[in-house]
C-alpha positions, 0 to 999 in steps of 0.5 A, a space after each residue: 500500500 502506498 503511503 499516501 493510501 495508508 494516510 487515508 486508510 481506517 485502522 480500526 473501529 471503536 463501538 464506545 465511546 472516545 473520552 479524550 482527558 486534556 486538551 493542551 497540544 498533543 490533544 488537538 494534534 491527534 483528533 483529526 488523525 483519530 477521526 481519520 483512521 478510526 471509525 468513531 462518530 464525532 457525537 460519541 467523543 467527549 473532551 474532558 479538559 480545564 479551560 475553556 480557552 483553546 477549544 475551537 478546534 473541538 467546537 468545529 469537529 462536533 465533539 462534546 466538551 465538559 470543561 472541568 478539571 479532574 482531582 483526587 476529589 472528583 475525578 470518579 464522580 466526572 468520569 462516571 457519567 462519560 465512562 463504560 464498559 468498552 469505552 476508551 480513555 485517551 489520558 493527554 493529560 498533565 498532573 492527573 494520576 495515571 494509576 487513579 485512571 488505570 484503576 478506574 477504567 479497570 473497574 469500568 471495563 474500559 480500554 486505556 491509554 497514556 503517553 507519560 505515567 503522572 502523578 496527581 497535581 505537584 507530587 514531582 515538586 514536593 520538597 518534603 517527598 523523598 527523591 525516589 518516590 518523586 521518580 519516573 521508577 516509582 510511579 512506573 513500579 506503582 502500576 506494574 505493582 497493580 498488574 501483577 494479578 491482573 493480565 487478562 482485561 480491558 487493555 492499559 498501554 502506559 507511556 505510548 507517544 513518540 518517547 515513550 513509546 516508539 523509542 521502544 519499537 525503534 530499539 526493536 527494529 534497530 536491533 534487527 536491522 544491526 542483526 541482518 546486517 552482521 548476517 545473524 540469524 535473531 531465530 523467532 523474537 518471542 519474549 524479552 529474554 530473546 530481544 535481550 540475547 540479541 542485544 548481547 550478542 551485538 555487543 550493544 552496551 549503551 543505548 542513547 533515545 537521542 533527539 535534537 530539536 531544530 524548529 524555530 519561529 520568527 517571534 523569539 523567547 520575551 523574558 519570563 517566558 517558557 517556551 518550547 515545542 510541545 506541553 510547557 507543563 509537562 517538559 518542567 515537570 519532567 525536568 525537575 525530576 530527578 534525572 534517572 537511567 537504566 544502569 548497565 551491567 558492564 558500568 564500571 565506574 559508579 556517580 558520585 551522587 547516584 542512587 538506588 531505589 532499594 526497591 521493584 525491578 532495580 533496573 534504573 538508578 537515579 542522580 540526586 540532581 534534576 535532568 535540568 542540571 544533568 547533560 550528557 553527550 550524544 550523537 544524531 547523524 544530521 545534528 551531529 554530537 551535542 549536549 543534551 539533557 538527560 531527563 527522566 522518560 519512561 522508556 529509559 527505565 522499561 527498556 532497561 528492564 526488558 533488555 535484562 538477562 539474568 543467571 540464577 537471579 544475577 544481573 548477566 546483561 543489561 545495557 545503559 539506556 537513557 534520554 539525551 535531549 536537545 531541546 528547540 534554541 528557545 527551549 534551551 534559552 527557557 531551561 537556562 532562565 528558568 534555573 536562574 529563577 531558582 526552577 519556579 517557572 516563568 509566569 508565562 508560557 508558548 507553545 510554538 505550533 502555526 509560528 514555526 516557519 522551519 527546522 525538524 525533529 531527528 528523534 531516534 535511539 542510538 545503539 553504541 557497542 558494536 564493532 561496526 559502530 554506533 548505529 541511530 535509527 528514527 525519524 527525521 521530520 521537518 515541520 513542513 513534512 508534517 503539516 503536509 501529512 496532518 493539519 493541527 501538528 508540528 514535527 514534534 507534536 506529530 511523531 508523538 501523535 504517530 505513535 498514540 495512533 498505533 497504539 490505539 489501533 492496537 488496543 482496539 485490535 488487541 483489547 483483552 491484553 490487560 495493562 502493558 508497556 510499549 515493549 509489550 506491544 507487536 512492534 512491527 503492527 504499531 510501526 505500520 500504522 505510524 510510519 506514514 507519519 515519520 517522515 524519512 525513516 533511517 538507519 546510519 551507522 557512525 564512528 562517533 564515541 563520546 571520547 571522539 572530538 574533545 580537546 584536552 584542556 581541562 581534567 575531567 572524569 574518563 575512561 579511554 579503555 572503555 568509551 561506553 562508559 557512563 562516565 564518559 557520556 555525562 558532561 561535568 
């Protein structure tokens, strides 16, 4: 099928109800794809947001609107009049509890789906919360706590956007590209014992989600002003967590100011310092090497976990797997005023949609350890590419969007699979349905190292035996 017939095609159909909680960027970008690709009439979607303000788009498609923000107070009371069995709630959300909804909509009996586990209102700034319970780890180990008895049921896919969420099947797929290129038989991919065991076997010891941000608008960055290309909200939140990373088998040089969690999976550790303050050194073949922000994302925990072997209970392999971000150059110039403010956010804030007049999105994970060298694969996405492929989206917004339409399409076609990550899901069914909207889809190969292009001017922590070596990525 060709790509422009793909963009037409309905994936899926949906007999309940649609009830879609917030309305912020990702939210608006996604209804005209959902309308497009699933078969839903607009008299059968409600929006359940907190502003009236911003909700012309919803107005013109004919959905319903209750304008009513969801608290630990009143959110089963709200939900209970739009909620049923066999229904879908779309969480796009910010600072509504993720477990509160997987929980509800279990009891209700209807599918679920989220682009990013949150906790209720300010929990992730709470001075009086120990750091480990403000983490990505403890909200993830939370749901994974509530699912241990309950497999079969309405579906609950957890952290389905672009990162998390794709990062995890590009993974899949770049380890199958790297296979078929070292002329390895992978044999039947059934569990993630055997995704792990390739992963070993190619050598892979780090893995980078490593995203550069080039988009730009004529009307710059005003002074006390946030802005970025997608949630505000959401970018601050995360980034004043604390910065966590899947933590490697093969590390042999432990940070300073690094912490377990003493609980779950141990598959991730944590630094005692927010991604915002955190940056490591990466890679993107059109981008190049950069600094970017190592800021908590839910994929850099569920990989970790999921590229785990273990011998009689023993750690045997797991690679380092973090996010390394560089944000668009207000974004950038919003994160260095916000620290000056002593991380209290700005009073204002913009979102840059219909402003960017150009530049893209090279979102994709990078797999460092192989003799032939590191290897990227993702997506490249320019803004322009995506308001031809949909109205309403900007390169970011859209790669999010491709990937809360594969999800979706897999939950309605797999909608007893009870509460599941993005490594849980068929990689290559997600992928169908949201490639058409990446843009160019690659792989390159690289020589880069973080220990490559450094003038020596300065002392600094390295380790030259071992070049994918935590130690060597984190910039101090």
């Amino acid at each position: 099928m060709q790509k422009s017939q793909a963009r037409e095609q309905k994936h899926a159909a949906l007999s309940g109800k649609l009830v879609i909680i917030g309305f912020g960027s990702i939210a608006k970008a996604v209804l005209p794809l959902l309308l497009r690709h699933i078969d839903v009439s607009t008299d059968r979607i409600v929006v359940i947001c907190t502003h009236a303000d911003d909700t012309t788009l919803a107005r013109e498609c004919g959905v319903e609107l209750c304008v009513d923000p969801l608290t630990r107070d009143n959110y089963v009371s709200i939900l209970q009049r739009f909620v049923s069995q066999d229904d879908f709630v779309l969480n796009l959300s910010v600072s509504v509890s993720s477990e509160a909804l997987v929980r509800f909509c279990w009891e209700r009996g209807a599918l679920y789906l989220d682009t990013s586990i949150e906790p209720w209102g300010d929990s992730v700034t709470d001075e009086n919360a120990p750091l480990s319970q403000r983490s990505n780890y403890a909200l993830r180990e939370a749901v994974l706590s509530f699912r241990l008895d309950k497999r079969n049921g309405p579906t609950a896919i957890m952290t389905q956007g672009a990162n998390p969420g794709l990062a995890s099947m590009l993974v899949k797929e770049a380890l199958v590209n790297m296979a078929a290129d070292e002329g390895i038989d992978p044999g039947r991919l059934a569990c993630f014992e055997d995704w792990a065991a390739l992963a070993m076997r190619l050598q892979i010891c780090a893995i980078h989600i490593a995203e550069q941000d080039t988009q730009i608008a004529e009307r710059r960055k005003a002074r006390d002003e946030f802005v970025n290309t997608w949630s505000v909200d959401a970018f601050i939140e995360e980034g004043l967590q604390p910065a966590e990373l899947g933590w490697g088998s093969h590390e042999k040089h432990w940070p300073a100011d690094a912490m377990r969690h003493g609980f779950g999976s141990d598959a991730a550790i944590y630094l005692r310092r927010p991604g915002f303050a955190t940056r490591v050194r990466s890679w993107t073949p059109l981008g190049g090497p950069f600094h970017g922000f190592l800021i908590t994302h839910g994929e850099s925990i569920s990989i970790a976990d999921h590229l785990t072997l273990r011998e009689n209970g023993v750690v045997k392999y797991r690679p380092t797997v973090h996010y390394a971000y560089r944000p668009c150059d207000d974004a950038l110039l919003s994160i260095d005023e916000l620290a000056g403010l002593g991380w209290i956010a700005q009073a204002n804030s913009h979102i840059l949609r219909e402003d960017v007049t150009q530049g893209m999105d090279e979102l994709g994970v990078l797999l460092m350890g192989n003799p032939r060298g590191v290897y990227w694969f993702g997506s490249r996405l320019t803004t322009d590419g995506a308001r031809r492929l949909a109205p309403q989206n900007t390169a970011t917004s859209l790669q999010v969007v491709a990937g809360v339409l594969g999800g979706i399409v897999w939950a309605l076609s797999n909608p007893r699979a009870g509460i599941v990550e993005p490594d849980d899901l068929d990689h290559e069914a997600v992928m169908r349905v949201a490639r058409p909207y990446l843009g160019e889809v690659v792989g390159v190969y690289g020589d880069w190292t973080p220990l490559s292009h450094r003038l020596a001017l300065y002392e600094e922590p390295k380790d030259e035996s071992d070049p994918w070596q935590f130690v060597n990525f984190r910039v101090s």
